[in-house]
C-alpha positions in Angstrom: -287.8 -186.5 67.5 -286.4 -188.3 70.6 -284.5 -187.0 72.8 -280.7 -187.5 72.8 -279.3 -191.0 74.2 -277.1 -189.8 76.9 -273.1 -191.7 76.6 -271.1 -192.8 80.0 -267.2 -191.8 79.2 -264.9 -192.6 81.9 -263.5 -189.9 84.0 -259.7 -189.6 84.7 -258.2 -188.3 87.6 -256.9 -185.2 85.8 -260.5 -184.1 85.1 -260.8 -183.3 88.6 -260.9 -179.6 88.3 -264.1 -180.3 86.1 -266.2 -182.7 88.2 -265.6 -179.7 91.0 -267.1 -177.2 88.6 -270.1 -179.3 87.6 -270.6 -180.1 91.5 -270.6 -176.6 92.4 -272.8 -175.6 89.5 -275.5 -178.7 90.0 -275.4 -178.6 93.8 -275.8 -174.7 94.3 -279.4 -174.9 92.1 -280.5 -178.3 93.6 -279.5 -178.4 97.2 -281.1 -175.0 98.4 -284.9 -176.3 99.1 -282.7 -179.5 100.6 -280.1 -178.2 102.9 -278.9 -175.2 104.3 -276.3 -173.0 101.7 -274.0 -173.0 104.6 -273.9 -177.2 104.6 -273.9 -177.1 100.5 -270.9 -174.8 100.8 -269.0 -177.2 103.8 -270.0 -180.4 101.4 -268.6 -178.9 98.3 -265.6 -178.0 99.7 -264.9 -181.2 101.6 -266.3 -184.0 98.8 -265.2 -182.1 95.7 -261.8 -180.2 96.3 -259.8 -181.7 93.1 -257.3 -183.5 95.7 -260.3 -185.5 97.1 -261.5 -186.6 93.7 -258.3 -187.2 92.2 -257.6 -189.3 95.4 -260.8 -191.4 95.4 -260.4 -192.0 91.3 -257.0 -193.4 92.6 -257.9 -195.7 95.7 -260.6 -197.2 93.3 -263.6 -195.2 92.9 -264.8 -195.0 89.2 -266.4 -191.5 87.9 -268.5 -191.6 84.8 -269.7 -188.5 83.0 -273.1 -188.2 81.7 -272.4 -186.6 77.9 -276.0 -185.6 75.8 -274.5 -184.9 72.0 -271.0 -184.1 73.6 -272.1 -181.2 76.4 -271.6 -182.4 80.3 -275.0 -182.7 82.1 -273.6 -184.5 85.1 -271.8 -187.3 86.6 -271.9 -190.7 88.2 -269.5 -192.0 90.7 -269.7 -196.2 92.0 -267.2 -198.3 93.9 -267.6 -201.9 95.3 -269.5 -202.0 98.6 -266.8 -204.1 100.3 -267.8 -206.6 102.2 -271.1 -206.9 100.4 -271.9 -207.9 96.8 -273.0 -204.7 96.1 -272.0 -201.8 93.8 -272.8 -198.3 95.8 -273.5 -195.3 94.0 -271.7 -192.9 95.9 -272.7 -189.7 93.3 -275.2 -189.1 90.6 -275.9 -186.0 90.1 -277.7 -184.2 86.8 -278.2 -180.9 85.8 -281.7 -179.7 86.4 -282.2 -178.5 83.1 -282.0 -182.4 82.0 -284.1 -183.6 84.7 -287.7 -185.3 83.5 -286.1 -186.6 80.3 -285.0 -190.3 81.6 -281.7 -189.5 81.7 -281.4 -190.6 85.7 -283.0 -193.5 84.8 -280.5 -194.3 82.0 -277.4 -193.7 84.3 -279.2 -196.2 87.0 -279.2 -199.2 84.6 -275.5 -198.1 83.5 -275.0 -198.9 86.9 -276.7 -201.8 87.2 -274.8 -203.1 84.0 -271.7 -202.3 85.4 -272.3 -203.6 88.4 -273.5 -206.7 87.0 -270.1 -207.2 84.8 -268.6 -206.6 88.2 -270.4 -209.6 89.3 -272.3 -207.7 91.7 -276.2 -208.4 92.6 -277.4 -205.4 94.3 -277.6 -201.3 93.4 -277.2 -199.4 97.1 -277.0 -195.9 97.6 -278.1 -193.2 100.1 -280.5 -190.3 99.6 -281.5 -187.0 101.2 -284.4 -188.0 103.1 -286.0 -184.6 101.9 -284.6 -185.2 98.4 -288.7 -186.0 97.6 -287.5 -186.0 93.4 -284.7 -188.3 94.1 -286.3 -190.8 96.1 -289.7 -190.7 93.5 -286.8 -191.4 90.8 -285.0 -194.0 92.8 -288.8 -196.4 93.9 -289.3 -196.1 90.1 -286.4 -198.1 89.2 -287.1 -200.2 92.1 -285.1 -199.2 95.0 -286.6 -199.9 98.1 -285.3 -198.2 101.4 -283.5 -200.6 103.8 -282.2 -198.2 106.4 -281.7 -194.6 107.4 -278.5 -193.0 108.4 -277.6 -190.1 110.2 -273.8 -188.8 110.3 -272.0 -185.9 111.6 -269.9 -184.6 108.8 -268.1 -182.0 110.7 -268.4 -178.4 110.3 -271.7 -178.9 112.9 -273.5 -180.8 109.8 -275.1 -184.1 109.6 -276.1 -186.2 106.3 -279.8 -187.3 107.3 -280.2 -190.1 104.8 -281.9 -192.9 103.4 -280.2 -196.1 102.7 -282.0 -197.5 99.2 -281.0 -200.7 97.7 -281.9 -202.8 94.2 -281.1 -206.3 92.6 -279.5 -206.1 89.3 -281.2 -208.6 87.7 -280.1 -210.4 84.4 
């Protein structure tokens, strides 16, 4: 038996509420071997407070939920690199229990397709640079590393990153 094709369903701005609980639940059993619990706890509450999301849905950003036979595993979040003909993956987070089963994979070429009816050429986004699974997951679908990035995030935290980028082809 294979395992279940996982659907992309468009988020709305008054699911808010649960893209904050999935967050919270995904990030509190990834980010721990990652980051400190102190800079997961600052991240969560300044990227996924329900105000935030609901705003970026609203200036433009698009959330996508990743549904296996109608239960939320995670969620995917792109907007248009502006000034680039690119299409960033700002979030893609899974639940671990999915990991290993190509689902990651699956929402990467959702992006690309998505990207691609956007007329867009390239896939960017930016990784933990200690997010070792991640960034084996990313190289496999091709995405080669193109910069790093270092910001101060406030709260005495900094997002230590790798900037990752790869052509949608036809």
């Amino acid at each position: 038996m294979s395992p279940p094709q996982p659907e992309f369903v468009q988020a709305s701005p008054r699911e808010a509420e649960e893209i904050q609980t999935i967050a919270q639940t995904i990030w509190r059993e990834v980010y721990p071997e990652i980051i400190s619990a102190e800079q997961i706890e600052y991240m969560l509450a300044e990227m996924y407070a329900p105000e935030v999301i609901r705003a970026d849905i609203e200036a433009g950003k698009e959330y996508f939920w990743i549904t296996l036979e109608s239960e939320r595993a995670g969620f995917l979040a792109v907007d248009n690199d502006e000034g680039r003909d690119a299409l960033f993956i700002d979030k893609l987070y899974l639940a671990p229990s999915h990991h290993g089963q190509g689902i990651g994979q699956r929402a990467l070429s959702f992006a690309a397709n998505h990207g691609r009816e956007r007329g867009r050429s390239i896939l960017s986004l930016r990784v933990n640079r200690n997010n070792d699974l991640a960034i084996r997951a990313y190289k496999r679908a091709g995405f080669k590393t193109v910069g790093e990035l270092c910001v101060q995030i406030g709260g005495g935290f900094e997002m230590d990153d790798y900037w990752m980028e790869c052509p949608i082809t036809n």
